[in-house]
N, C-alpha and C positions, 0 to 999 in steps of 0.2 A: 504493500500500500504506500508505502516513504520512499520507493527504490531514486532513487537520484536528488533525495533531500536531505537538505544540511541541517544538524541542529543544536545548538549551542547549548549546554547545560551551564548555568555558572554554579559552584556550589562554595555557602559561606561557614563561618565558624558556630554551626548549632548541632546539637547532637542527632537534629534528624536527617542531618548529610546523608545517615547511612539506608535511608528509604529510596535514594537519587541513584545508589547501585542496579536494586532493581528496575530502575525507569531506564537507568541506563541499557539494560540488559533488554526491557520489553521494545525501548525503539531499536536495538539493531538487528531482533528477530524480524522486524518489519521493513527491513534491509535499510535504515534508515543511517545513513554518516554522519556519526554521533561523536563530538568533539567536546570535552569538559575542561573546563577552566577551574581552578582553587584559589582560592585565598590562603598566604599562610596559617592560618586561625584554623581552617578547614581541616588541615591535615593534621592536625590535635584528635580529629574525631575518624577519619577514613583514611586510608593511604592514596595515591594515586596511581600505586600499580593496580588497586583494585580495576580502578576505571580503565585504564589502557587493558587489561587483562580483557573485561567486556566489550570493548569497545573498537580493539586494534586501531587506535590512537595515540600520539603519545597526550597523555595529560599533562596540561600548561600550566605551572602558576608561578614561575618567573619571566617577569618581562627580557630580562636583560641574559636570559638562558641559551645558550649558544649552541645547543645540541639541538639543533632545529637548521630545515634547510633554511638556504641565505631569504629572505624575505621579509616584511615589514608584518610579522606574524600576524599584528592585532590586526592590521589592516588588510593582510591577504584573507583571513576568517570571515572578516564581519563583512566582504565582499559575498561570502561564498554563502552564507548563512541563510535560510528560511524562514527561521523562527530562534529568539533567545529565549531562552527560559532561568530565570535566575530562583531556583528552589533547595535550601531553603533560604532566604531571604532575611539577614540580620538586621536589628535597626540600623546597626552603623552604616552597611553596606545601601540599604536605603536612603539614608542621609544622606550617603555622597551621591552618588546619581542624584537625586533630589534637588542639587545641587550644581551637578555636571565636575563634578572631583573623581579625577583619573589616577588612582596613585597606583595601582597594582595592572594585572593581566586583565581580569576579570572584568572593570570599571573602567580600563583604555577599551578593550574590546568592544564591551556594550557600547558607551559612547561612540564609537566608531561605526555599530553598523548601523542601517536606515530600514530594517527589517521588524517585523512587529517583536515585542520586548513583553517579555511575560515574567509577572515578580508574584511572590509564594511567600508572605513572611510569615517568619516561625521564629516565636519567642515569650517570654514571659508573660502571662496577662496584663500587669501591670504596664509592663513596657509596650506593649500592643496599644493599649487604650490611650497609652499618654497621648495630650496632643501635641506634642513636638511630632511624636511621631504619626500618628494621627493625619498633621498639617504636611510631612513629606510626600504619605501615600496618597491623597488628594494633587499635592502639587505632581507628580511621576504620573498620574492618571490625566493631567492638564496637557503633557508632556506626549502623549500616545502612548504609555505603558499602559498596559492591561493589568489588576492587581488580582488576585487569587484571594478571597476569603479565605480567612484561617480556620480548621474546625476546632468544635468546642471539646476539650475532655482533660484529662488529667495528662500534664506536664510533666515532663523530666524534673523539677523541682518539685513534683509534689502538690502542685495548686490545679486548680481544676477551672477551666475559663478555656478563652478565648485564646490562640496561640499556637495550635496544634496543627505540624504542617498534615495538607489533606496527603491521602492515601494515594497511593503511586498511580492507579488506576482512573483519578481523578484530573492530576498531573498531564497523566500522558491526552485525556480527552483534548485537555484545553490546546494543546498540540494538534489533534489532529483536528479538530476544530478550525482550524489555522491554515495546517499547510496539503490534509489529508487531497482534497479535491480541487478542482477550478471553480472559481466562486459566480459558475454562469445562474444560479436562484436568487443572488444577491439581489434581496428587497422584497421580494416574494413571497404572496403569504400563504401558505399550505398548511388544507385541515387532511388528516390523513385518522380514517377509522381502523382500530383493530381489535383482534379480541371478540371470546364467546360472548354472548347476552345471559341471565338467567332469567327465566321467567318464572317468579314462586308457585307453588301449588300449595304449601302449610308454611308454617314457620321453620319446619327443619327439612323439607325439598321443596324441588326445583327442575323444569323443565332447560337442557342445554345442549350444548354440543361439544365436537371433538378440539375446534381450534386455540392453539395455542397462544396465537397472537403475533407470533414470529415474519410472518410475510408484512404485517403491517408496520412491524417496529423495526424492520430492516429501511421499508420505504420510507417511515419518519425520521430515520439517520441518515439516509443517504441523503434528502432532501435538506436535512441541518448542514452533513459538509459541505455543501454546494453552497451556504448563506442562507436558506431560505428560512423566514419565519414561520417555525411549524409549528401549530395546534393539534396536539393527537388525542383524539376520543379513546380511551381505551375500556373496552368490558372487560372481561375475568381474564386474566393473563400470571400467572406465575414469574415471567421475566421484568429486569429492570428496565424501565424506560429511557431512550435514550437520553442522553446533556443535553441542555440547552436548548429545551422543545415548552412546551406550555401543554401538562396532561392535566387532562379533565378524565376523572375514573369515573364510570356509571356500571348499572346493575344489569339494569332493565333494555330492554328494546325503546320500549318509554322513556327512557331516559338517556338513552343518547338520539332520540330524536329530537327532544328538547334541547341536546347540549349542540348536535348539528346544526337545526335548523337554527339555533341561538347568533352561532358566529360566522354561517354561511355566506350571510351577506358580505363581509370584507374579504372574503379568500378567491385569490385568483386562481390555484388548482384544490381542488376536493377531489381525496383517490380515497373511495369505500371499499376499502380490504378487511373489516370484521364481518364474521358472523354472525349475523342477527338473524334471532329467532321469526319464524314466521308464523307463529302461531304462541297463546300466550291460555293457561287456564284463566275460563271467563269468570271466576268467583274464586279467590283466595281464602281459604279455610282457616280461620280465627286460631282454633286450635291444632296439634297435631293429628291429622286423621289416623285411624286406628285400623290395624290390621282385620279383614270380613275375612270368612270362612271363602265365598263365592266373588267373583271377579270386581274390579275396582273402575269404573267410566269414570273422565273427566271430561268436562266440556271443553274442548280448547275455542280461541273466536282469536281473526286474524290480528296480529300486530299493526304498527305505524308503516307503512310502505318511506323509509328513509328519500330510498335511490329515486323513487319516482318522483318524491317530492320535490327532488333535488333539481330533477330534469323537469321537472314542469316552472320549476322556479328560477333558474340561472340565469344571471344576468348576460349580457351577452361577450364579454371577456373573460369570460370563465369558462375552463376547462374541465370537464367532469369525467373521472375516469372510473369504473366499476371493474366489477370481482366476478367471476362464475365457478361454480363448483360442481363441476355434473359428473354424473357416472356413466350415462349413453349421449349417442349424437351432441356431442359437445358442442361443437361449431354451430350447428343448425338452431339447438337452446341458446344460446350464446348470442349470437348475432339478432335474434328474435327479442332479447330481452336489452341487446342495444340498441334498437329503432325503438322497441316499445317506451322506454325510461327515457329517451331521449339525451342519451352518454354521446359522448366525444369520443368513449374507446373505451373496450371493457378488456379484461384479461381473465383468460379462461382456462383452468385446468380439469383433467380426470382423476377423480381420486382413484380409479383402478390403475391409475398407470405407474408403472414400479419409479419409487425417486417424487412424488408429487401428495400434495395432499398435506392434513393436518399433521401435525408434531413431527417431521420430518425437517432436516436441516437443508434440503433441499428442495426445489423444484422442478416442474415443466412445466412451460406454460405457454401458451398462444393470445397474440397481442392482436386485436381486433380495431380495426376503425371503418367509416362507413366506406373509405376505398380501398382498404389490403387488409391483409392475414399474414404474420409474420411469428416462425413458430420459432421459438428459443432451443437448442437443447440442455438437457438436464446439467443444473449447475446448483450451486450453493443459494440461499436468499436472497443474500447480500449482493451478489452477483445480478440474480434475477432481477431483484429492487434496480438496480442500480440501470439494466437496461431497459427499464420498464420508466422511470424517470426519464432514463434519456429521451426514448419514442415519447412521451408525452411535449415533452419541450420542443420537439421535432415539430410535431403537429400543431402546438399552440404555435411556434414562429410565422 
């Protein structure tokens, strides 16, 4: 996903230097050229052959270090770089940048390049809060640094607050956030549905289905690294939701028709990738119903129609893309129920088909518009999400 991107690590004197190993290690799995800079104070806490060991780089944190080929290092880097990330981020080191004070590798480098600049501080609660400090990370965000919230929990001293560098996994997002895609969504506002519905029958069940939520929450990440502002619906899902999207969780069929048709209005694409119930018991039973000797009826009566609403309501720059999940004559259901809903383009899989379907990390699927059929083969979500955004943008241009 990083293959021919650069990324600066800067790491300062706080004991959570040693979280910065792992990040290091997760971007070069992502074939990512990963280059760390230290401050003396740093290597108090981590050595620097760790990071060269991870990294196959040599780790910097003398400026005036002569075991390096001939070149103006801080300046040959901060040319090459995609993204800085300075985590974890001491107040001191904050104050200089803050400032524009270069005295080491670290603080020449950043100052030098013109590349988005991402700070992570980690330190005391007290000293987090102050407003010296406080007044820096305002002025560094004046500046086009990006600042990382600190999480809340108990510190290396012992105090429990504010100060806690976030988790490697948090780290690495705000990164690929960054440099992961082409940022052709940028400004874009996208509601993307995923996820089962439930629909109660008593207080302790419920009418559902198989899906996991996965093909939606691939398509509301792919759509985030691209820029886009994304709104994701989500029903019952066991996965976390992507960074940096705006979820709205609902139960019911009912209730994400209300959360849909709520923010429909401002979204220039809307891709319905949950599964919603289409059918809902017509009377919810107060109490637990009780096991009968002889067979159990429940009235079911039809749900909210989401997709048709959608297509009777869109405004006319908006892009509406739907879901099909058949088990025979796919194409023929498929293409029938995108004239009927009035969709931009639907995508359609078989759940008999081997690699496709619910709880599967994979797909197949066939991308429908009212001029072509274009059938994918079987690939990962991620993958499918990703060329299923792109045909979309294809057709909105």
């Amino acid at each position: 996903m990083l293959k021919g991107k650069t990324v600066i690590l800067g790491v300062t004197g706080s004991i959570a230097a040693y979280k910065i190993a792992n990040l290091a290690s997760m971007l070069t799995k992502l074939h990512c050229d990963v280059h760390v800079l230290m401050t003396q104070n740093a290597m108090n806490f981590i050595h620097p052959i760790t990071f060269e060991t991870l990294t196959n780089n040599k780790c910097i944190v003398d400026t005036f270090d002569r075991n390096f080929q001939y070149n103006v290092e801080h300046v040959s880097l901060a040319k090459r770089a995609d993204v800085v990330l300075i985590a974890p981020a001491t107040a001191n080191v904050i104050a200089k940048l803050a400032y524009g004070l270069a005295d080491d590798m670290l603080t020449t480098t950043t100052l030098a390049c013109t590349c988005k600049k991402i700070v992570a501080p980690a330190m005391n609660t007290n000293m987090y809060r102050n407003a010296i400090t406080q007044d820096n990370l305002k002025r560094l965000t004046q500046f086009d640094f990006e600042v990382i919230a600190p999480a809340t929990g108990m510190l290396a001293c012992k105090d429990i607050g504010e100060g806690k560098l976030p988790d490697e996994q948090t780290l690495l997002n705000y990164i690929l956030k960054e440099i992961a895609m082409e940022k052709d969504m940028k400004g874009v506002n996208v509601l993307v549905t995923a996820g089962a519905t439930q629909e109660a029958i008593d207080p302790v069940r419920y009418i559902t289905n198989h899906s996991t939520g996965k093909m939606g929450y691939a398509l509301a990440r792919d759509c985030m690294l691209r820029g886009a502002n994304v709104t994701l619906v989500s029903g019952q899902s066991a996965l976390t939701p992507p960074p940096f999207t705006t979820v709205i969780s609902v139960t019911s069929a009912k209730e994400m028709f209300d959360a849909v048709t709520e923010h429909a209005e401002s979204q220039d694409i809307i891709i319905k990738a949950a599964a919603v119930a289409d059918y809902r018991p017509a009377s919810i039973a107060a109490e637990k119903m009780k096991k009968k000797e002889d067979a159990l009826t429940i009235e079911l009566e039809r749900t909210d129609d989401i997709l048709k609403y959608l297509g009777e309501h869109k405004h006319p720059q908006q892009f509406l893309c739907g879901f099909s999940m058949e088990t025979e004559h796919m194409l023929e259901n498929s293409r029938k129920k995108l004239e009927k809903k009035h969709l931009d383009m639907i995508v359609a899989n078989n759940l008999k088909q081997a690699g496709a379907g619910f709880g599967t990390d994979t797909n197949v699927v066939t991308m429908i518009t009212p001029q072509e059929e274009i059938a994918l083969e079987l690939m990962s979500k991620e993958e499918a999400a990703h060329a299923i955004v792109s045909q979309i943008l294809k057709n909105r241009s």
